[in-house]
N, C-alpha and C positions, 0 to 999 in steps of 0.2 A: 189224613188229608186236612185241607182248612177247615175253622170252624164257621159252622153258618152266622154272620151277621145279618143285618138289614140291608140291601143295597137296590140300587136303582137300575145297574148297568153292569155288564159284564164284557171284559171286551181283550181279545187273544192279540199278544204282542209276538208275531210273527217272527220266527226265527229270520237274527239280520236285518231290521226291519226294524221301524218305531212306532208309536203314539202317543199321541197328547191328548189330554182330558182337561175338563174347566169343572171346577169345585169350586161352591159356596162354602166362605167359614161358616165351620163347625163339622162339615163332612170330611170325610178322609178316603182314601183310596189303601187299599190293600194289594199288596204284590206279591203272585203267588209262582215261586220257582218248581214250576209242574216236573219239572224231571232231575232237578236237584244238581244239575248242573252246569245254570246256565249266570252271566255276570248280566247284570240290568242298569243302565246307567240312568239318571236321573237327572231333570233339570226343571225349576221352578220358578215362575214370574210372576210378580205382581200384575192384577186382570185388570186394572186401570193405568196402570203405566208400565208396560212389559221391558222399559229401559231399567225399571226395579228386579235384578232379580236375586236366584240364592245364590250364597257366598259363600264358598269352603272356607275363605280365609278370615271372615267374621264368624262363622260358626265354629272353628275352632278358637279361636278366643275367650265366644259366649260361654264354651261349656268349657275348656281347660280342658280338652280331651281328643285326642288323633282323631278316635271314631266314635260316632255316634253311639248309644246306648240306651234302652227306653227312658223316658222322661225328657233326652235332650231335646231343641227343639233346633230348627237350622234358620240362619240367619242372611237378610237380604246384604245387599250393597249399601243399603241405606242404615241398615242394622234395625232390621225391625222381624220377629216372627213372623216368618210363612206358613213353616210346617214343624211339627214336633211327633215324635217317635213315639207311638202309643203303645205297642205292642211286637213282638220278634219271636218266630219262634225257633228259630234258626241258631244256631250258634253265635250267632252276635258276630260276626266276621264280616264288615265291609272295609271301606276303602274311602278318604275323603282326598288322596296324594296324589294318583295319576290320572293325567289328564286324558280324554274320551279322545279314540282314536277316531283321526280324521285323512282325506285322499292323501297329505302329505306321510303322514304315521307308515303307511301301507309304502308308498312308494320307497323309503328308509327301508323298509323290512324286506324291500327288493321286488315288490309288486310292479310289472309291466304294462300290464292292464287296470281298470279301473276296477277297485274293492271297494263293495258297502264298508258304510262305515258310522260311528255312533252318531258323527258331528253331522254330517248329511242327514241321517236319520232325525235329529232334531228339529233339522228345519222342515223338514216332511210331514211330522206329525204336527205341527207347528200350522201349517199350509195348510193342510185339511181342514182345521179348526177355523181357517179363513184369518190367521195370526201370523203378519210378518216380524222379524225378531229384529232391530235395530244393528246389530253387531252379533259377531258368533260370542261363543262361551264353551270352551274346553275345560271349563274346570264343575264337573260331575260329581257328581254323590254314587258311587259305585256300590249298588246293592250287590251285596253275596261276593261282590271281590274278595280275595285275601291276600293282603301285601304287608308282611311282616314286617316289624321293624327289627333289625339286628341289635344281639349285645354292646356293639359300639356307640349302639343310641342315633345313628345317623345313616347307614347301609340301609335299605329296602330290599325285600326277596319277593318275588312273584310267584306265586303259588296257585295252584288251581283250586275251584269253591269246595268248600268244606260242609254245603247245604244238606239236604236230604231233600227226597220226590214231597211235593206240601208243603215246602216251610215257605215261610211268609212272615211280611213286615206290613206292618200300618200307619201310614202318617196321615195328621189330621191336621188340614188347613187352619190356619191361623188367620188369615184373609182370604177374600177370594182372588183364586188365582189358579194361573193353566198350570200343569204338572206334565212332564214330557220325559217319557219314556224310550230305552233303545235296548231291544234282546242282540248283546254287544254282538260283532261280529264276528271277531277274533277267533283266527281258526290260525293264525301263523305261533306265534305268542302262547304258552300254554297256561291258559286261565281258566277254560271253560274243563268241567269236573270231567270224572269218567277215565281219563287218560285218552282219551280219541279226539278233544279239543274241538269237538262238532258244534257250533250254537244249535241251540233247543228254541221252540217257543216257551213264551212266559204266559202268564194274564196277571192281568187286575179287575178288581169291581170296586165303583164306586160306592163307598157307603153310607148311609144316613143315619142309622143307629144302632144301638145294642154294642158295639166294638168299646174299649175300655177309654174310660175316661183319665187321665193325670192331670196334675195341677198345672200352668203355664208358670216355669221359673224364669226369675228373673236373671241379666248378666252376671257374669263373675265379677265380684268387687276382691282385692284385698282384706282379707282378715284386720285388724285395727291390730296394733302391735302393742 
């Protein structure tokens, strides 16, 4: 199972269901997939101006990489570090491509009734925090997703996570900022591990020290020819 850090807060991300937490730079949060098979999506603002937030589409840029990898760090709207990837112990298998499924996602996949859902969940954790969010944002940081890219360089395959019970990722704020959690819900779509596609709860705890330290890199420049 995890390894013990120093933390302040522990707190269970309910199967189906979300939470947000508010970190000071320099502390990080850890996210622990308790049953190894559950997709956690991810979403991060800046705590003074939450119209700042993370960008899949600047953080792939910054790093020149589909997906995340320790040392990378993810990037706002404004392109500034929020949070950076300290630690994994997981197979390294996320997802920065599809977008957090929301009431309309569910109704496509033939839903008659109202489904939880990641994007709802957002604002939920969001609202507890006493944190209204100016606009949605369907474009998530999916921990423990696994969405292949195919030989053609271009195809996507949706796969179910490749975790184990324990494994865990840690990112550490760059600024202060809310971080906002959803234990996906997705029970149609076969993502969630096991083969039975149940959501699980997740956790996190917020940490303060001992968790590993890397250096903050800078953007991708071009090599000089």
């Amino acid at each position: 199972m995890s390894a013990e850090f120093e933390h302040r807060d522990i707190q269970l991300i309910a199967a189906r269901h979300g939470k947000a937490v508010r970190l000071a730079k320099g502390e990080a949060v850890q996210v622990l997939n308790l049953h190894g098979t559950q997709v956690v999506d991810c979403w991060a603002y800046n705590a003074d101006d939450v119209s700042e937030y993370m960008c899949m589409e600047a953080t792939r840029v910054w790093n020149q990489r589909l997906n995340p990898q320790v040392g990378d760090s993810f990037i706002t709207s404004q392109r500034h570090p929020i949070l950076t990837l300290v630690a994994d112990t997981s197979p390294g298998v996320h997802d920065t491509f599809m977008a957090a499924c929301d009431a309309r996602r569910y109704e496509l996949l033939g839903c008659t009734e109202p489904h939880r859902n990641c994007h709802d969940n957002l604002f939920e954790g969001m609202a507890e925090l006493g944190v209204k969010l100016p606009h949605g944002n369907l474009a998530s940081f999916n921990i423990f997703m696994n969405i292949q890219v195919q030989p053609d360089g271009r195809t996507l395959k949706t796969l179910p996570v490749v975790t184990r019970p324990g494994d865990y990722i840690i990112l550490r704020a760059e600024m202060d900022c809310y971080v906002a959690f959803s234990a996906c819900p997705q029970d149609i779509v076969s993502i969630q591990g096991q083969g039975d596609n149940t959501p699980r709860d997740a956790e996190l705890r917020i940490l303060t020290s001992g968790f590993p330290q890397v250096k903050l890199q800078g953007a991708w420049v071009p090599e000089e020819v």
